[in-house]
C-alpha positions as CSV (number, residue, x, y, z in Angstrom):
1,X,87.5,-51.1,85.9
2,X,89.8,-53.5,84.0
3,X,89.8,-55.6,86.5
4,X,86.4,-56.0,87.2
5,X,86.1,-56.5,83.3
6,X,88.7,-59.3,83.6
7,X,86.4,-60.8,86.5
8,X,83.1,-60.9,84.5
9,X,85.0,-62.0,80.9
10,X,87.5,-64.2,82.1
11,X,88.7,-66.8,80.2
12,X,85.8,-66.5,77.2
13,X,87.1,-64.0,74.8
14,X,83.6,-61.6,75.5
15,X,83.9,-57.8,75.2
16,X,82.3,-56.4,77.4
17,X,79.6,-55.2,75.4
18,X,79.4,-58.5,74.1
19,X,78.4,-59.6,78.4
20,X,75.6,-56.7,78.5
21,X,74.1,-57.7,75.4
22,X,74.1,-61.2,76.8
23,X,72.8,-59.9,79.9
24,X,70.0,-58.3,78.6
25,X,68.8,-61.0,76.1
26,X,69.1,-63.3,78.9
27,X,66.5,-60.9,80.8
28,X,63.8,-60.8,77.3
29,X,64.7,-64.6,76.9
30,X,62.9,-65.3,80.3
31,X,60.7,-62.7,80.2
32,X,58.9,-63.9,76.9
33,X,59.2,-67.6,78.0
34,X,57.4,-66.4,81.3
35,X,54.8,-65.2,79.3
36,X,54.1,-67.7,76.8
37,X,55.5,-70.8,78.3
38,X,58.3,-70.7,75.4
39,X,59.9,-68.8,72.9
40,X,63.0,-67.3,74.8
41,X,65.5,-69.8,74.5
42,X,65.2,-69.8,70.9
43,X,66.7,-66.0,71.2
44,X,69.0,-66.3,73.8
45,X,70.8,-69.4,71.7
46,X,71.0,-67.5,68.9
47,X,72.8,-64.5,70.0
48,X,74.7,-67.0,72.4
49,X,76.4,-68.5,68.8
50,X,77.5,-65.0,67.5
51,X,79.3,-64.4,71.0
52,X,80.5,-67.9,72.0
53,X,82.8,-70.7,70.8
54,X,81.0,-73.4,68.7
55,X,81.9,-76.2,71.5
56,X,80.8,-73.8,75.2
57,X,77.2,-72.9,73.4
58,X,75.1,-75.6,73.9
59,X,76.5,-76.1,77.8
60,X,76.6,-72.3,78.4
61,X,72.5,-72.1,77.1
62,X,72.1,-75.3,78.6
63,X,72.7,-73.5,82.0
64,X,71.5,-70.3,81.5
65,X,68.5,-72.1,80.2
66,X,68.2,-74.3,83.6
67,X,68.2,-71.0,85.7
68,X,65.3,-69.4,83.5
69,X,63.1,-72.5,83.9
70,X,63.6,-73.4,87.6
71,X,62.5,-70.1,88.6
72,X,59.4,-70.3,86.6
73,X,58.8,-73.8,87.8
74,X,59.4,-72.6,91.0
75,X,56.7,-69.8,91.3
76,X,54.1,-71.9,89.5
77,X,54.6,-75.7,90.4
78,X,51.4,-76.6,92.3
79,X,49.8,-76.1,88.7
80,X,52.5,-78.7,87.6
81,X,50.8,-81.6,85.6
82,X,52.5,-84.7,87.2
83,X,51.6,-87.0,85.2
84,X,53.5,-85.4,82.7
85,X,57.0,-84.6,84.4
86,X,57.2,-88.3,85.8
87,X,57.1,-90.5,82.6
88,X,59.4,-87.3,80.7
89,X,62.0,-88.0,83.9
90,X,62.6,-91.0,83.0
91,X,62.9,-90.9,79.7
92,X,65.4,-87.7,79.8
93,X,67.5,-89.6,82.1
94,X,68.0,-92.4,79.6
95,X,68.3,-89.9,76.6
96,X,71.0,-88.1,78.5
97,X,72.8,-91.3,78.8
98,X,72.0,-92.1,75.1
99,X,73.1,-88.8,73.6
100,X,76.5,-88.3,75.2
101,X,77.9,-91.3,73.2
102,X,76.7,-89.5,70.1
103,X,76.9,-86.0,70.8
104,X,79.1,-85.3,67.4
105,X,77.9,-87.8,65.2
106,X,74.4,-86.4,63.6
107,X,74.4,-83.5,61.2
108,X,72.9,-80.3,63.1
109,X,70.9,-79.2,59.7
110,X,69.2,-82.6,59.4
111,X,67.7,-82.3,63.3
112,X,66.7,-78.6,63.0
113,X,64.7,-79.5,59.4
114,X,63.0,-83.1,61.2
115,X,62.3,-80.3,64.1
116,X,61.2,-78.0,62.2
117,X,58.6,-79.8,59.9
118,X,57.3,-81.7,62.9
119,X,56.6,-78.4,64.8
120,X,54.4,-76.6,62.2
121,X,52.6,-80.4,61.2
122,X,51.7,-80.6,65.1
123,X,50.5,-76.9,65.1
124,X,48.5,-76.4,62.1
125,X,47.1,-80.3,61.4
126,X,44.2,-80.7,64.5
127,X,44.8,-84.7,64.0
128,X,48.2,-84.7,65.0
129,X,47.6,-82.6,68.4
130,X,46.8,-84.7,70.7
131,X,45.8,-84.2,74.3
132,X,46.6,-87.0,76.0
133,X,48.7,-86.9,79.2
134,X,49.5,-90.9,78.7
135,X,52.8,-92.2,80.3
136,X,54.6,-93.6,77.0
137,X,54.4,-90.8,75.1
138,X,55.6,-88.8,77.7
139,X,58.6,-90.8,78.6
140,X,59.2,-91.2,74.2
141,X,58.8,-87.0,74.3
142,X,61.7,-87.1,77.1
143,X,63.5,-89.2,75.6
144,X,63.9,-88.3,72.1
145,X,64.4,-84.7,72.7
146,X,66.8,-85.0,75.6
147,X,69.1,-86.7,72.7
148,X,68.4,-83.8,70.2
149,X,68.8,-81.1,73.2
150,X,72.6,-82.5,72.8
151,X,73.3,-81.4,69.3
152,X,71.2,-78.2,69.2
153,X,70.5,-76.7,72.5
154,X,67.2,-75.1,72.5
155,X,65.1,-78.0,72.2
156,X,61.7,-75.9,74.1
157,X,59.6,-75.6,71.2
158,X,59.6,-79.3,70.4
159,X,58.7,-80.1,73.8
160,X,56.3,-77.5,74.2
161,X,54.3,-78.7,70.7
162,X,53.4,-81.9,72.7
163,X,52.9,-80.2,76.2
164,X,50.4,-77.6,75.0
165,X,47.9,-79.7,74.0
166,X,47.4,-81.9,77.0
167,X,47.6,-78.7,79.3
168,X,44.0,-76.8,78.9
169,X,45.1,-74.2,81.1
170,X,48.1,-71.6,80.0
171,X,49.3,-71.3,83.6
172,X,49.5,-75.2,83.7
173,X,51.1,-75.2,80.4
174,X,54.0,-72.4,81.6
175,X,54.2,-74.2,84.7
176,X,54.3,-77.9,83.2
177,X,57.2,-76.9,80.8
178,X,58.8,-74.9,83.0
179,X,59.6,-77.9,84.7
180,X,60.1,-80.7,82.2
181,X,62.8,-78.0,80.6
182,X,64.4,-77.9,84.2
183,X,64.8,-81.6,84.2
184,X,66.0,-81.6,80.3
185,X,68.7,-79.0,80.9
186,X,70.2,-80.2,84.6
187,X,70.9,-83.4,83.0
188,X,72.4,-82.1,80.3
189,X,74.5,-79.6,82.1
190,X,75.6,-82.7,84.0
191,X,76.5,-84.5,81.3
192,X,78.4,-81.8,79.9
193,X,80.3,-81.7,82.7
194,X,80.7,-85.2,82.9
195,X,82.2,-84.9,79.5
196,X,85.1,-82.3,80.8
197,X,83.6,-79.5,79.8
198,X,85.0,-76.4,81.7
199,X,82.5,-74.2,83.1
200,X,85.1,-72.4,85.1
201,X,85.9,-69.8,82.5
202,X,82.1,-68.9,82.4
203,X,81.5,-68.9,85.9
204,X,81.1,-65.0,86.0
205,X,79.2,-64.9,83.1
206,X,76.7,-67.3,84.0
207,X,75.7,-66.1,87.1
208,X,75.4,-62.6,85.6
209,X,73.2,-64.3,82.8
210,X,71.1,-66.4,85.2
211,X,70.9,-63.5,87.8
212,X,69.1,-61.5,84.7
213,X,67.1,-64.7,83.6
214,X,65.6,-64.8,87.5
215,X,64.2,-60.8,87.2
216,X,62.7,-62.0,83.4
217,X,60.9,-64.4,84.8
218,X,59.0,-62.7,87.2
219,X,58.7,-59.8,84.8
220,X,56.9,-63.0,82.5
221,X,54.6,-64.1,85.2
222,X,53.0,-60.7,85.2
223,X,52.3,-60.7,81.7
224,X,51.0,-63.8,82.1
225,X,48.4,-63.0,85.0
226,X,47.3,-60.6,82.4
227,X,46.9,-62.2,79.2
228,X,43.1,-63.9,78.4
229,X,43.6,-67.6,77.9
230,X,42.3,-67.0,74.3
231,X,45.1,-64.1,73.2
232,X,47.7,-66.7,75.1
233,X,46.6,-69.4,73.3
234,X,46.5,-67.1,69.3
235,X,49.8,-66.1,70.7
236,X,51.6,-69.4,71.8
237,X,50.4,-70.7,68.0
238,X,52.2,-68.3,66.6
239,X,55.2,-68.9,68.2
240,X,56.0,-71.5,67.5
241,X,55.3,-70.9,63.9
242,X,57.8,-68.6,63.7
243,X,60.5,-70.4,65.6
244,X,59.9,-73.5,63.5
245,X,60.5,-71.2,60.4
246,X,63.6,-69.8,61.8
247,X,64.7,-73.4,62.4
248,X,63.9,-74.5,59.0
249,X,65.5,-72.0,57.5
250,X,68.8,-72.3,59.4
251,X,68.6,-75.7,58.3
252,X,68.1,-75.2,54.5
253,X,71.0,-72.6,55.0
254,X,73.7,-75.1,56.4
255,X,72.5,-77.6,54.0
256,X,72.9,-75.5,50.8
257,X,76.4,-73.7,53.1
């Protein structure tokens, strides 16, 4: 038994309580993200920083994160809207570039408040959601939050406050930012690792976490099937409501911390 402990903990200092929870968290992340398109990673970060090091979260969520998407994107993608993923490719691709020079320099708080504020002004003010699919502000979206991803991990609800309204459809919205967040996260695991950072001590752990992330989704996509585009739509709003709160209130709290 202590040795397959040491196997699954290795070098990361987890009890092993500490991997269940993770586990399991890692199976409700996906699971509520297959639902509603979002929502999950927010969870799964947070309990991630009360188990991890500072300096393996955002790469450890980053890949758990990668795993939870591409197997959403994976059982949905002929619903994919490409002419969203294309111009947010692109864009990612130079934001990853962009944000490893400056992956310490920014204050967390300040991002998570900008965040914050711009998530509830896009939900709740009808002028500022707009439904176009157009190719710049796509590649801007990619862009811009493929350099905050860097400094805060969980960057889904941002991207999902400008993917919701251009997708009419919830299984074209799930599906859609399934796959943007796919491309977000493999780029940044890659730059992570370009950086040196050492997944090797994690390796267990991860594929645990992403083995659990796999079964959530496909839990998720049942809900889905099931929910009425209305109550998907009540639900999604609210959401990201709350997340944005959460995020504003971390960010008052490090502020006044």
């Amino acid at each position: 038994m202590s040795d397959l402990l040491q196997l699954l903990i290795g070098g990361t200092n987890l009890s092993f309580s500490g991997f269940i929870m993770l586990c399991i968290v890692s199976f409700l992340g996906s699971c509520i993200a297959g639902a509603l398109g979002l929502g999950g990673g927010v969870l799964v970060l947070a309990t991630m920083a009360n188990l991890l090091p500072p300096m393996a979260l955002v790469p450890i969520h980053g890949v758990v994160q990668l795993g939870s998407n591409l197997s959403r994107a994976a059982m949905s993608f002929r619903q994919t809207a490409m002419a969203i993923v294309m111009p947010f490719l692109v864009g990612t691709i130079i934001g990853a570039a962009l944000g490893a020079q400056f992956v310490v320099a920014l204050p967390k708080s300040l991002l998570q408040l900008i965040i914050a504020v711009f998530i509830l002004a896009s939900t709740w003010l009808p002028n500022l959601r707009s439904t176009s699919t157009g190719k710049v502000k796509f590649f801007f979206v990619g862009l811009l939050t493929t350099i905050v991803t860097m400094f805060v991990g969980g960057t889904g609800v941002l991207v999902g406050s400008f993917v919701a309204p251009a997708c009419p459809e919830r299984h074209q919205f799930v599906s859609t930012h399934s796959v943007v967040m796919t491309i977000q996260h493999g780029l940044k695991v890659i730059t992570f690792a370009l950086l040196g950072f050492a997944f090797g001590p994690y390796m267990a752990l991860l594929v645990g976490l992403v083995s659990f992330s796999f079964i959530g989704s496909y839990v998720g996509k049942l809900l889905l099937n099931r929910l009425p585009e209305k109550v998907f739509r009540v639900a999604l709003k609210a959401t990201l409501t709350v997340l944005s709160l959460q995020l504003l209130y971390n960010a008052l709290r490090e502020s006044i911390g």
